[in-house]
C-alpha positions as CSV (number, residue, x, y, z in Angstrom):
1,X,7.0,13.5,3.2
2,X,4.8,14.9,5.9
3,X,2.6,12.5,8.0
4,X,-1.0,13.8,8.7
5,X,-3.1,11.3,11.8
6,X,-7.0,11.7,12.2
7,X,-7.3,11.9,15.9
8,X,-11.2,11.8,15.5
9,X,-14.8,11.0,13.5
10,X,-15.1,14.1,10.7
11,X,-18.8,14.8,9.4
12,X,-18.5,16.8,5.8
13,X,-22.3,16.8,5.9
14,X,-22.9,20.3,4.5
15,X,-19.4,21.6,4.7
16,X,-17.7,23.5,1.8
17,X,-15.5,20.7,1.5
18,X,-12.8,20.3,-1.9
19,X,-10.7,17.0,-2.9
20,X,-7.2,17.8,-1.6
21,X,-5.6,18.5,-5.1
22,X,-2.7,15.9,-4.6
23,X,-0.8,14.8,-1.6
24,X,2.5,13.2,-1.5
25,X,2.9,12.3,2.5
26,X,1.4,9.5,5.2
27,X,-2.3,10.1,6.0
28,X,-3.1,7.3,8.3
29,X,-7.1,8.2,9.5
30,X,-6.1,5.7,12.4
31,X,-9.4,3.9,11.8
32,X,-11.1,6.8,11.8
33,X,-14.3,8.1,9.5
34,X,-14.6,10.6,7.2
35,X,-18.5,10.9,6.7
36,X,-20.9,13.1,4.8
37,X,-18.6,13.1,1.8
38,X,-20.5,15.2,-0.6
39,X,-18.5,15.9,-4.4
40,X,-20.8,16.9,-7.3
41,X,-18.5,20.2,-9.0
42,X,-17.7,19.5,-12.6
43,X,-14.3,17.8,-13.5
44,X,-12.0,15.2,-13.4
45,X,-9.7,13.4,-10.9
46,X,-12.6,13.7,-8.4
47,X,-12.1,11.6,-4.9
48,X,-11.3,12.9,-1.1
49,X,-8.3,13.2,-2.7
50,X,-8.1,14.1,-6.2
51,X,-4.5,12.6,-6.6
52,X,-1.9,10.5,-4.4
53,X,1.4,10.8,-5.7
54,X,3.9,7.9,-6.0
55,X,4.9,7.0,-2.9
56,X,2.3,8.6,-1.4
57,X,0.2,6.6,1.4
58,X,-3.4,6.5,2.7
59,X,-3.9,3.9,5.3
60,X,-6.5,2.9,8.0
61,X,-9.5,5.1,7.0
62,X,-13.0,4.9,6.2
63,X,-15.0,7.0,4.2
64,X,-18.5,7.3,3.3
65,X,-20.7,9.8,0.8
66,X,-21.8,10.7,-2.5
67,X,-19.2,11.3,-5.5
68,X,-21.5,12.7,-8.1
69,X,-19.2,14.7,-10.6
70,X,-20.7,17.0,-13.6
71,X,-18.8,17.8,-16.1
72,X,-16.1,15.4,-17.9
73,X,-16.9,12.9,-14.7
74,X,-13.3,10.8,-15.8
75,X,-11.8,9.3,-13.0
76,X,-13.5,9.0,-10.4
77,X,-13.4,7.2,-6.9
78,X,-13.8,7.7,-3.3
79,X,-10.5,7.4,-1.6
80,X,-8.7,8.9,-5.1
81,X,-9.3,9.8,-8.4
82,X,-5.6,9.1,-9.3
83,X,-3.5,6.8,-7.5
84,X,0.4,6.8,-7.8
85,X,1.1,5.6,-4.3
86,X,-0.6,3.2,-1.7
87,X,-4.0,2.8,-0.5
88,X,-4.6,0.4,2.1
89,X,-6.7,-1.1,5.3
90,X,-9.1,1.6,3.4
91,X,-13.4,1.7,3.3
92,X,-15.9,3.4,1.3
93,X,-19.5,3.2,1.7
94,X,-22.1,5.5,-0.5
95,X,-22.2,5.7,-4.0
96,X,-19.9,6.9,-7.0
97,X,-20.4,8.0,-10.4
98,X,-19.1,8.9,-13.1
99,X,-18.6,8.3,-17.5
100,X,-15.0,6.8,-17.7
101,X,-12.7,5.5,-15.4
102,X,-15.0,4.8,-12.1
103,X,-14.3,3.2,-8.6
104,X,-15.7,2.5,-5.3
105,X,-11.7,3.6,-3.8
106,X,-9.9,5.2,-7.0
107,X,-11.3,5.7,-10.8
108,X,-7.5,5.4,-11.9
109,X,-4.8,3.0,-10.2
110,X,-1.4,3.8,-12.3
111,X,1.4,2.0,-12.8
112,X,2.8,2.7,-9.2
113,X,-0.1,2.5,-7.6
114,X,-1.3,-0.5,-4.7
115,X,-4.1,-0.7,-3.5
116,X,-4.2,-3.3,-0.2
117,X,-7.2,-4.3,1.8
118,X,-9.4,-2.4,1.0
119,X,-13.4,-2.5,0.7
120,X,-16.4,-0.9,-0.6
121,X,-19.5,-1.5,-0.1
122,X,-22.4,0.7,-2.0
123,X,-23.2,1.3,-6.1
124,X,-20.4,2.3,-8.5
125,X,-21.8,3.8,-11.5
126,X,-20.0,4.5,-15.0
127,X,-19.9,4.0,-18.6
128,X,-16.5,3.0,-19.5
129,X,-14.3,1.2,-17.5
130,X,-15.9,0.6,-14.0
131,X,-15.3,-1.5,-11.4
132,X,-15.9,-2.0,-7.6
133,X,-12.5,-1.4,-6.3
134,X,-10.8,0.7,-9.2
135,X,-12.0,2.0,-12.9
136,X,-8.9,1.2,-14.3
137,X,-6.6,-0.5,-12.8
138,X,-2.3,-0.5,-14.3
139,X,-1.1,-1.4,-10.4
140,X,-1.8,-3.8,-7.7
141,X,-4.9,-5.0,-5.9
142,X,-4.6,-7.3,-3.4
143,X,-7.2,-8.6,-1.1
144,X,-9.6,-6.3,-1.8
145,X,-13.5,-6.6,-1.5
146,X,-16.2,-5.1,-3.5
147,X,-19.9,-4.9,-4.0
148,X,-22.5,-3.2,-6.5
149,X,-21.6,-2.1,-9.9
150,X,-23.6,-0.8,-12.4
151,X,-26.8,-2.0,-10.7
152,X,-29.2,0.5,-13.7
153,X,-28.5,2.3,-16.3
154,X,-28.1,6.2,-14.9
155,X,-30.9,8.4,-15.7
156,X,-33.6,5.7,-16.7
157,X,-35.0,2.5,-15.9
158,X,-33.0,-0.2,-17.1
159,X,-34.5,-2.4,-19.9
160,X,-36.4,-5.5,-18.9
161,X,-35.3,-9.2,-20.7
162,X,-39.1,-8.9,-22.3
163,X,-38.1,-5.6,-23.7
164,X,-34.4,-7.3,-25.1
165,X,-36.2,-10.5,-26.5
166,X,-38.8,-8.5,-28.1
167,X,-36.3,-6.0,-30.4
168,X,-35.8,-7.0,-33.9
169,X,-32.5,-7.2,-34.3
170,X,-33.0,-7.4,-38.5
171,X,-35.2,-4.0,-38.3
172,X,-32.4,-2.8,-35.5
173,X,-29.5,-3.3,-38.5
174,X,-31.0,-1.8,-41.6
175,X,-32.2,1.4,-39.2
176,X,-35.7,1.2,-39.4
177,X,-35.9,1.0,-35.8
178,X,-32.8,2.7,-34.7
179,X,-34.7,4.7,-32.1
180,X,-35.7,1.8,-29.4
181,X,-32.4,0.3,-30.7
182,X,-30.6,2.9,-29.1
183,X,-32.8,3.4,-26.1
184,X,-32.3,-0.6,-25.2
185,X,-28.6,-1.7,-26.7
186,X,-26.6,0.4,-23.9
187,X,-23.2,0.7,-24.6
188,X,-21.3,0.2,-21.4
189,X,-18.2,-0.7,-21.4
190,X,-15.6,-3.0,-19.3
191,X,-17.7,-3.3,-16.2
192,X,-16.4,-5.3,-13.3
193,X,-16.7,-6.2,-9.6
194,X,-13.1,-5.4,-8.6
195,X,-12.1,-3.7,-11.5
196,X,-13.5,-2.5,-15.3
197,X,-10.2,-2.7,-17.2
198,X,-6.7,-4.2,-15.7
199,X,-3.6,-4.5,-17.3
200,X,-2.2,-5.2,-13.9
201,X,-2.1,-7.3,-11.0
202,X,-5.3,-8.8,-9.6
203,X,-4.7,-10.9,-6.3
204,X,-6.7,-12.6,-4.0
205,X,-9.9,-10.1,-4.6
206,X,-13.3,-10.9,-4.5
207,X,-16.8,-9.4,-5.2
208,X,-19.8,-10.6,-3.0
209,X,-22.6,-8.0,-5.5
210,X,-24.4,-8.2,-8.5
211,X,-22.4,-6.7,-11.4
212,X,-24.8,-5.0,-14.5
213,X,-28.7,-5.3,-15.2
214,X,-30.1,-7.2,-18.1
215,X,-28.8,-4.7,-21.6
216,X,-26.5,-5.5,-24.0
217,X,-22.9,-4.7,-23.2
218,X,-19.2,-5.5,-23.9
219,X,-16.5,-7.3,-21.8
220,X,-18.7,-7.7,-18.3
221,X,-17.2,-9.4,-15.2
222,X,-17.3,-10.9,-11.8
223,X,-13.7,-9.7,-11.0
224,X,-12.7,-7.9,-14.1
225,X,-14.3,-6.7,-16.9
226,X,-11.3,-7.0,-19.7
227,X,-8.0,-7.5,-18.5
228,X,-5.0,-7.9,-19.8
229,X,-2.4,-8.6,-16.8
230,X,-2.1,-11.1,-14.0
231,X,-5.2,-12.5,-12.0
232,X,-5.4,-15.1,-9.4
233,X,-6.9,-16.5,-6.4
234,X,-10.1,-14.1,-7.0
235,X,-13.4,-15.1,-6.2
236,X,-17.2,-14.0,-7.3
């Protein structure tokens, strides 16, 4: 129930600097920045903060930094890695990444979760369920804006359309060429500008980046990767 106000500019650059493990209260940054944001400990729920309760607000701040998790790297974002509350009139720049449940301001937006004019701008990285905005989205995004996702595949150099074109697909299915099979047919997962998977509310949202590389995938989008809820007035 607390309110928290950043009176000025913070640089984490170097700092021995933890998520805040879950907060509850008002943190209006007051248009401030948060820079240098540096996260690469193992584990999940990994953000500036790690969870915002329901009814829990973070409002007019802007963040930028690397969110680079070892570990189980599942939910993952970098305003939140759980949202319960609100997020809005909220900026990341930099990069995140992560395996499941990755976004550019929270990997996970629940059920009471809204997320409100926000934007991120940068490359959001993940296997399953990625998305510009929010991983996995069960809330609300509204007016929202997004850019890169899933730009490469992590580690490598992603496959060219020459290298695609030229696997045998028969040889591929009867195994005799199961290792450049598995090398080229990456398996990621509900990729999308705005958000990877949404069983919620997607409204007036747009992404303005590429979304994915040339690879065989499942359920890649502009605004959504697979959803299930309500989307309108979104543009890619």
């Amino acid at each position: 129930g607390k309110t928290v106000r950043l009176t000025a500019d913070l640089d984490l650059t170097g700092a021995a600097f933890t998520p805040i493990p879950t907060f509850g209260g008002t943190f209006d940054g007051q248009g401030h920045t948060i820079s240098g944001l540096s996260l690469t400990a193992n584990g999940s729920k990994q953000g500036l903060f790690r969870t915002i309760q329901p009814g829990g607000v973070v409002e007019n701040l802007n963040v930028s930094g690397t969110v680079a998790p070892g570990g189980s790297q599942t939910n993952v974002g970098g305003i939140a890695g759980v949202n319960g509350g609100t997020i809005r009139n909220c900026t990341f720049s930099g990069s995140v990444s992560g395996k499941a449940a990755v976004g550019g301001i929270a990997g996970r937006n629940q059920e009471t979760g809204q997320i409100a004019d926000c934007a991120v701008s940068g490359v959001i990285q993940g296997e399953s369920g990625t998305g510009g905005i929010v991983g996995r989205n069960l809330g609300v995004l509204l007016k929202c804006s997004s850019s890169a996702v899933n730009t490469s595949e992590r580690g490598d150099s992603a496959p060219s359309v020459e290298d695609l074109a030229d696997l045998d697909l028969e040889s591929t299915l009867t195994g005799e060429d199961s290792g450049e099979a598995e090398s080229l047919l990456d398996t990621h997962t509900d990729t999308g500008g705005v958000a990877g998977y949404s069983s919620g509310v997607i409204q007036s949202c747009s992404n303005t980046g590429t979304v994915g590389y040339p690879h065989v995938g499942y359920n890649i989008g502009g605004i959504v990767g697979r959803q299930t809820g309500y989307l309108a007035g979104c543009v890619n």
